[in-house]
C-alpha positions in Angstrom: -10.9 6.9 -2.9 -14.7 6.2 -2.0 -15.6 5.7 -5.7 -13.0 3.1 -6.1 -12.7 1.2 -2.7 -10.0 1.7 -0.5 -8.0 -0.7 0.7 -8.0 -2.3 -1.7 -8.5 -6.4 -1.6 -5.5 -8.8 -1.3 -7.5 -10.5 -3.7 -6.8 -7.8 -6.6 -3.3 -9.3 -6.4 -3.9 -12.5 -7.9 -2.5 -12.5 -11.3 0.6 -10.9 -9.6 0.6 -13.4 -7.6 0.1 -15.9 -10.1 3.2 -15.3 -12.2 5.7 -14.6 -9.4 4.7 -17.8 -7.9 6.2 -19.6 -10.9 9.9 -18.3 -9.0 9.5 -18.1 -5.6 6.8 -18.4 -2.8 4.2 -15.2 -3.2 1.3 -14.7 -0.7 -1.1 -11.7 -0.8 -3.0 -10.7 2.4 -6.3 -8.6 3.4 -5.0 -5.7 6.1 -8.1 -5.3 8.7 -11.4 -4.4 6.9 -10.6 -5.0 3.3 -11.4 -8.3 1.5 -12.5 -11.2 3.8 -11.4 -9.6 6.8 -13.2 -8.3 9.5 -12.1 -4.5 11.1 -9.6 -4.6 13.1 -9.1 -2.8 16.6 -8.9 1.1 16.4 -6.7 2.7 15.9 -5.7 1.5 12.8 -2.0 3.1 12.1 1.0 1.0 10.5 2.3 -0.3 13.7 -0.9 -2.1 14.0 -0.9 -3.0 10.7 2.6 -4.1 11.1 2.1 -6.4 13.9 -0.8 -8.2 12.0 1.3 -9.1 8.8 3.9 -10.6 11.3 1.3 -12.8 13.4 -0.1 -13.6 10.2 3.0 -15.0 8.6 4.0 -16.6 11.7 0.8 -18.2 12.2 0.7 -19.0 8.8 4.3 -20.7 8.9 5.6 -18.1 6.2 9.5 -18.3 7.3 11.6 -15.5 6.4 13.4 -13.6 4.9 10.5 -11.7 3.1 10.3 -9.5 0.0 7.7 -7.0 0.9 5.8 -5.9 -2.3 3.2 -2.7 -0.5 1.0 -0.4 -3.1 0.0 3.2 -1.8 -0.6 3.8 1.9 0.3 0.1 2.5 4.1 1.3 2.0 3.9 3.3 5.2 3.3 -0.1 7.1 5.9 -2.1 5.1 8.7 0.5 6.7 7.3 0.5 10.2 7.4 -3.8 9.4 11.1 -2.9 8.6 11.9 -1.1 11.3 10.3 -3.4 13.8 11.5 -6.7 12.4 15.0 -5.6 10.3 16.0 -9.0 10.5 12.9 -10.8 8.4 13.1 -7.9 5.4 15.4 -8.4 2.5 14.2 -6.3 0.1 11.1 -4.2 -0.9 9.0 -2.9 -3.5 6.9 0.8 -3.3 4.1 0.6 -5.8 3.3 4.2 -5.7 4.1 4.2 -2.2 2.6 7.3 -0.1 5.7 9.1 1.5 5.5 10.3 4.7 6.0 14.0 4.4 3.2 14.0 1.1 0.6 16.5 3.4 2.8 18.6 5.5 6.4 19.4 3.2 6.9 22.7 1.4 8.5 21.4 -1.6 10.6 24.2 -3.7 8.7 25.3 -7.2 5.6 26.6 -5.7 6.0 27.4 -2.8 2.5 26.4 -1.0 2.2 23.6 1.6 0.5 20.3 0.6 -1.4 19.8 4.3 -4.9 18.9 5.0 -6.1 21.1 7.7 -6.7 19.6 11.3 -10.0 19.2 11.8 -9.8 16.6 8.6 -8.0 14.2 10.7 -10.0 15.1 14.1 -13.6 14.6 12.1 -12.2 11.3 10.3 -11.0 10.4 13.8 -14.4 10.6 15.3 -16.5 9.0 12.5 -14.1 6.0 12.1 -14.4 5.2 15.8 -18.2 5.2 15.2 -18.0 2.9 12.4 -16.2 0.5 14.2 -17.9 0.3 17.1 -21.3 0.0 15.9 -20.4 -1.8 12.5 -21.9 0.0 9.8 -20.2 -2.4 7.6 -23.4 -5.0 8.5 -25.2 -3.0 6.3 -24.0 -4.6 3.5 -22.5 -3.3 0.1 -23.0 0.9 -0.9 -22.9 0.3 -4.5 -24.1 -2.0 -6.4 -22.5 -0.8 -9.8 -21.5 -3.8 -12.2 -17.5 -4.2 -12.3 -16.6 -1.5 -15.2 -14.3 -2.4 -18.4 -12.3 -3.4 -19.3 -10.8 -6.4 -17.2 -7.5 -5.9 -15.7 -4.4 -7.5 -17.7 -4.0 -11.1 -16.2 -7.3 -11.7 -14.1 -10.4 -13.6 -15.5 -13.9 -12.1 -15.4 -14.8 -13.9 -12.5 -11.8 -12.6 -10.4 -12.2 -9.2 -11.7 -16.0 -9.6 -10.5 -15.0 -10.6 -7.3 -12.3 -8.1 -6.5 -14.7 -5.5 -7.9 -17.0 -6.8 -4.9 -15.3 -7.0 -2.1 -13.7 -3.3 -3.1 -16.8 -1.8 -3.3 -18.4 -2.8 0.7 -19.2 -1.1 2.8 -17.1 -2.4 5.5 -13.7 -1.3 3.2 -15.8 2.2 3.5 -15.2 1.5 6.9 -11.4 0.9 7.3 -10.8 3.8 4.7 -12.1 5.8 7.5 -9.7 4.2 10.0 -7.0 4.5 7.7 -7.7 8.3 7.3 -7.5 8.4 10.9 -4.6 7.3 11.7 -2.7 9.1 8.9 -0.7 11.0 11.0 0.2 8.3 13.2 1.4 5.9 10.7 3.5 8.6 8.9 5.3 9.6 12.1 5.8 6.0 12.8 7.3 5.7 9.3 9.8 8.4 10.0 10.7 7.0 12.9 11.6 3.5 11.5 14.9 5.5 9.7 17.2 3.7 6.7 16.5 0.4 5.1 20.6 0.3 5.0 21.3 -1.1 2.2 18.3 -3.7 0.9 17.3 -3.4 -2.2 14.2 -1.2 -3.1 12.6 -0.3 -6.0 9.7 2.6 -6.1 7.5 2.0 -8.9 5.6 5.6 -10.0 3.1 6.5 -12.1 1.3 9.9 -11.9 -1.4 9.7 -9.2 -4.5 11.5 -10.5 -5.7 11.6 -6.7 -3.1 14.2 -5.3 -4.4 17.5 -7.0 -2.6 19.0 -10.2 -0.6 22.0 -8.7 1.1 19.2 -6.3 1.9 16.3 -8.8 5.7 17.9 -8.8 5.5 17.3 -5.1 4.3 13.9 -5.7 7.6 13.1 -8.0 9.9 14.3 -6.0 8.5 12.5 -2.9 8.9 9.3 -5.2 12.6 10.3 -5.7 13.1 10.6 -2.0 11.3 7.5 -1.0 14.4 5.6 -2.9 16.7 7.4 -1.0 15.3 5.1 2.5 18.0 2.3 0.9 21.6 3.0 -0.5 20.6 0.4 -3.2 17.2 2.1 -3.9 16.0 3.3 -7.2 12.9 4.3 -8.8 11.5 3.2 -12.0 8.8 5.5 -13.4 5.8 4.1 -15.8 4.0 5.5 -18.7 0.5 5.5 -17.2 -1.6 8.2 -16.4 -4.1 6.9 -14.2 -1.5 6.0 -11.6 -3.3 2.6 -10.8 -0.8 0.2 -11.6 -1.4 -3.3 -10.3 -4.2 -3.3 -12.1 -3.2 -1.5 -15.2 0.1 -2.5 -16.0 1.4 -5.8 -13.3 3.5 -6.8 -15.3 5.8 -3.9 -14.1 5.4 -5.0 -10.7 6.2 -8.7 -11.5 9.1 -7.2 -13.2 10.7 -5.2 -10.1 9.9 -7.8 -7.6 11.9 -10.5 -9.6 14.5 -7.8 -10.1 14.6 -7.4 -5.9 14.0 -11.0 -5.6 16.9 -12.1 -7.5 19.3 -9.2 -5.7 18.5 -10.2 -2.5 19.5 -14.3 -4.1 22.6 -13.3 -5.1 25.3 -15.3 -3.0 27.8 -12.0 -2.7 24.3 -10.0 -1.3 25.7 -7.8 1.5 23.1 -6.1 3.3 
């Protein structure tokens, strides 16, 4: 995660963006720290998050109702968002969306327990209090590698120079650690937020080279399970290795966002 930014920019959305704006009305947005936006308060967990994206969008004059589209972590805050606000969410999209239970379920086939040990989340705890209140992030970028090859499908160079940017400050450094933080915060608070009922939701999954080899299994059926959240959930799994999909291959996330956009347009929708 620290060699390839985290969170990512709203900004690395843009040719996602781009084409689903030819349908329907598509925003992208910078959570706290990543991007052009500055760190938020600590501690940094999905209700926060949550309550951001909602200020945001009413500030912004964004009506609902809103097809969340949320890649990784970010899927932990679009269910809290769903649980707090039921009546703005019609429908959602998990781009290799973190479930809740991914550090801390036995899952049946090898018996050992995916879980970071405590002190993980105590140290992270401590150090991303520090950053924030002193504001490492002033110091200015950690890396100043050149964006690597080759460009992502649908951005231009200059784009894929900027989001390469922004992704590698040290200020996104900086919210990773908050992130990492509040880890088991936002995943109770995700558990707590229940069923989507009956919205449409589709999980997008590609293998995810982060989570270590002998728990990939874990990883797939934690997937599965994250479709089960709505009666009308289903996953779609892609051919890609690297796991990093709006970058790699957008074009399946343009795909299952139309799909949920045009369920949630049907006239006979019943949620």
């Amino acid at each position: 995660m620290f060699e390839n930014g985290s969170p990512r920019p709203g900004y690395g959305w843009v040719s996602i963006q781009r084409e689903l704006g030819k349908t329907t009305t598509a925003c992208w947005y910078d959570r706290a720290g990543s991007g052009w936006s500055g760190l938020g308060p600590y501690p940094r967990d999905s209700a926060s998050q949550a309550r951001d994206l909602h200020a945001l969008l009413r500030g912004a004059g964004v009506q609902p109702p809103y097809v969340l589209v949320a890649e990784l972590s970010a899927a932990l805050d679009a269910h809290v968002y769903a649980g707090f606000w039921p009546e703005d969410v019609a429908g959602l999209v998990f781009v290799n969306g973190v479930h809740p239970d991914l550090l801390n379920r036995t899952r049946p086939g090898g018996g050992r327990r995916a879980r970071l040990p405590g002190f993980v989340f105590q140290s992270q705890d401590a150090m991303g209090q520090v950053f924030n209140e002193f504001g490492f992030f002033r110091l200015g970028p950690l890396s100043n590698r050149p964006a690597p090859a080759p460009l992502p499908k649908g951005m231009t160079s200059s784009e894929w120079n900027t989001v390469w940017y922004l992704n590698q400050s040290s200020r996104a450094r900086s919210a990773l650690l908050q992130d990492i933080a509040a880890w088991e915060q936002s995943t109770a608070e995700a558990r707590a937020a229940g069923s989507l009922g009956n919205r449409p939701l589709i999980v997008l999954t590609a293998e995810n080279t982060a989570v270590a080899s002998e728990y990939r299994s874990v990883w797939t059926e934690l997937q599965t399970d994250l479709a089960r959240l709505s009666a009308s959930g289903k996953q779609t799994s892609v051919d890609l290795s690297s796991g990093d999909l709006t970058w790699q291959e957008p074009d399946a996330v343009i795909e299952a966002t139309r799909q949920v956009v045009g369920e949630v347009r049907r006239p006979d929708r019943v949620n």
